[in-house]
C-alpha positions, 0 to 999 in steps of 0.5 A: 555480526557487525559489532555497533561502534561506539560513535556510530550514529547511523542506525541499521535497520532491516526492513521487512517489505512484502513487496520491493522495486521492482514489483509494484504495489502499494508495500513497494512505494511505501518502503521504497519512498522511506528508503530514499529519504533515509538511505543518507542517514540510515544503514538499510537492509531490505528484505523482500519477495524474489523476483524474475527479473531482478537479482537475489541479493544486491547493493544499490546506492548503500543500500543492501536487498535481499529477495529471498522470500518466496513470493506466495501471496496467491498460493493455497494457504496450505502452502504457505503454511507449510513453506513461509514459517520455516524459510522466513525463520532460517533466512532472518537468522541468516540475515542476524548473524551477518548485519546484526545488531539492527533494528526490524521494521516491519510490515505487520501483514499476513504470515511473513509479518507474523513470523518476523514477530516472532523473531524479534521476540525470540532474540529481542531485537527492537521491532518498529511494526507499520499497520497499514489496513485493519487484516490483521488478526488481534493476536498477529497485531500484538505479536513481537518486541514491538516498540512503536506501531506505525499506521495510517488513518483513524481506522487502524488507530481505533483497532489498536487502541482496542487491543491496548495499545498506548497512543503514546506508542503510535505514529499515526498519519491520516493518509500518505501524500503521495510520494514526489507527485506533485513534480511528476504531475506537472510533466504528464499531459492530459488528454483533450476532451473525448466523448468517452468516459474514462472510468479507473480501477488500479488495485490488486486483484483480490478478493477484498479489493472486490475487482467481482464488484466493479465486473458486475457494475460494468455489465450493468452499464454496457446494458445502458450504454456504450460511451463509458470506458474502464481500465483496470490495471493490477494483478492477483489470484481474481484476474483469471476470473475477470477475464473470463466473466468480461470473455463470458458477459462480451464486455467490449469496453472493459481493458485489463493492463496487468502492472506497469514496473514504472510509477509514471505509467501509473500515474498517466493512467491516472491523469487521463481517467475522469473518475476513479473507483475502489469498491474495497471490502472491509479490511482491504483498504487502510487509506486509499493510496489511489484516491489520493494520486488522483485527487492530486489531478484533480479527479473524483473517487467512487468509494465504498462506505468503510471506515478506512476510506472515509479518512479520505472521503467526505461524500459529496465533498470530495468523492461518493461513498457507496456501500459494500458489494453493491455493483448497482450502487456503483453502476449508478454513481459512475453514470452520474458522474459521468453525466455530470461533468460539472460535479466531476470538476468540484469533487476533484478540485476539493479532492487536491485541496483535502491533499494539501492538508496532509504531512508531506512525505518528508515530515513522515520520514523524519518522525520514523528516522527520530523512532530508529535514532531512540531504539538503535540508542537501546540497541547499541547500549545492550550490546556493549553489555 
């Protein structure tokens, strides 16, 4: 263990990410953008899920990662029963007996954030929980030493107030602006104005982002007409059954890109569509991260009726609300888009200034980086004792 020194401001902090650079995904952006904006006044130790084409164990600009979980996201749950409690137990202790003292911050999803609960229990480490969309089970919510609770959107603060929680132990932001875009956004050139339409789909292809949903909404419409473009781009235990459904029902104008390792990619796809749309199913969303990259372009979102994206939607303002696993609502509100290019600009231009209204990134980091300055205060305090 690594003794905290008396004069030692800078607190170290284990961040249990999911998901790491160079995998993309929503755990990746969230926790990678923390980083860059502490990693001058924080001791970071990142552990995340392996990856093929990234080392084990690096330092990168102060910063130490650790890819050692097993990435088992898409495993039959008996595997991941079987192999994460363990493996997950024996890789923190590691991790403690090398860097500790430090504090844990943690995603509070699935297993792997149920099992680092456990672990700040067990050896009392001051844990900082993020609580970024309503999956989690009450038990798994208010398992471990957890400190403060950090979430996005009025969705996941009212789950937590019904489990007990103090709203004096919550760091709660409406939505995250996404991270550096607007700098980004200026350099990518949008298309000219084609004769087709551009529909976008960027998720994880998982049953609660209901990737089935947006297949069936566009056999509806390639039945209609041929002018109507979707992209989709993700990846997951569904893309298997999307490829085969677009092969099964000859849909010619559905593309499927997998991920892209760079944002900017992302974010091109992004800039050229004219609308964006995430069906999500209840518990998949805690905000709607895509909606808000697009809006930063200015483009209307079609979204599902759930409490977490109507943090981010007002219908008729900024987006349309459907309801839950409703391919033909979907199917209807895309080709009234789509026919009506005057309502795509109003949407998306109140979309950009609904944006603006919302804590910058480095507003976010500095009330997280104040919770790690009060508990590694704690943590060095016990350990002298």
């Amino acid at each position: 263990m690594v003794m905290p020194a008396e004069e030692e401001d800078r607190p170290r902090v284990l961040l249990g990410a999911p998901t790491y650079k160079p995998r993309a995904g929503g755990s990746t952006t969230y926790f990678s953008t923390l980083v860059d904006k502490l990693k001058g006044k924080v001791e970071f130790l990142v552990y995340s899920t392996v990856h093929p084409e990234a080392p084990r164990e690096e330092e990168k600009d102060g910063v130490k990662i650790y890819r050692i979980q097993p990435f088992l996201i898409d495993s039959p749950k008996l595997i991941r029963y079987l192999i994460l409690p363990p493996v997950t137990w024996i890789q923190l202790k590691r991790l403690w007996k090398k860097h500790g003292p430090f504090i844990i911050h943690a995603h509070s999803a699935g297993l792997y954030g149920y099992i680092i609960s456990l672990f700040t229990s067990a050896y009392k480490i001051p844990m900082v929980k993020d609580i970024q969309d309503l999956s989690d089970p009450p038990w798994s919510a208010k398992a471990g030493n957890v400190r403060m609770y950090i979430g996005t959107g009025n969705a996941v603060e009212q789950k937590l107030l019904e489990l007990g929680i103090e709203r004096e132990r919550m760091i709660i932001h409406p939505a995250l602006n996404p991270p550096q875009l607007e700098d980004i956004a200026k350099t990518i050139k949008q298309k000219v104005i084609s004769d087709h339409i551009r529909v976008l789909f960027v998720a994880a292809l998982r049953p609660y982002k209901a990737p089935d949903v947006v297949l069936k909404a566009f056999k509806i419409i390639e039945e209609q007409r041929d002018d109507i473009i979707l992209d989709i781009i993700g990846e997951g235990s569904e893309e298997k059954w999307c490829k085969r459904f677009i092969k099964k029902n000859g849909l010619k104008n559905v593309k499927m890109h997998g991920t892209f390792k760079e944002y900017r990619k992302v974010l091109e796809y992004i800039a050229n569509a004219d609308i964006i749309i995430l069906p999500s199913r209840l518990g998949g969303e805690s905000w709607g991260r895509v909606i808000c990259e697009g809006f930063a372009f200015e483009k209307p979102a079609i979204a599902t009726n759930i409490p977490a994206i109507k943090n981010v939607i007002r219908d008729g303002y900024n987006g349309i609300l459907i309801d839950v696993d409703d391919p033909q609502a979907l199917a209807r509100e895309i080709i009234r888009l789509a026919d009506n290019p005057q309502l795509r600009r109003e949407l998306g231009r109140n979309g950009k200034k609904w944006l603006a209204t919302l804590p910058t990134w480095d507003d976010i980091a500095e009330d997280i980086y104040r919770v790690y300055l009060d508990l590694w205060t704690e943590v060095k305090k016990n350990w002298r004792k």
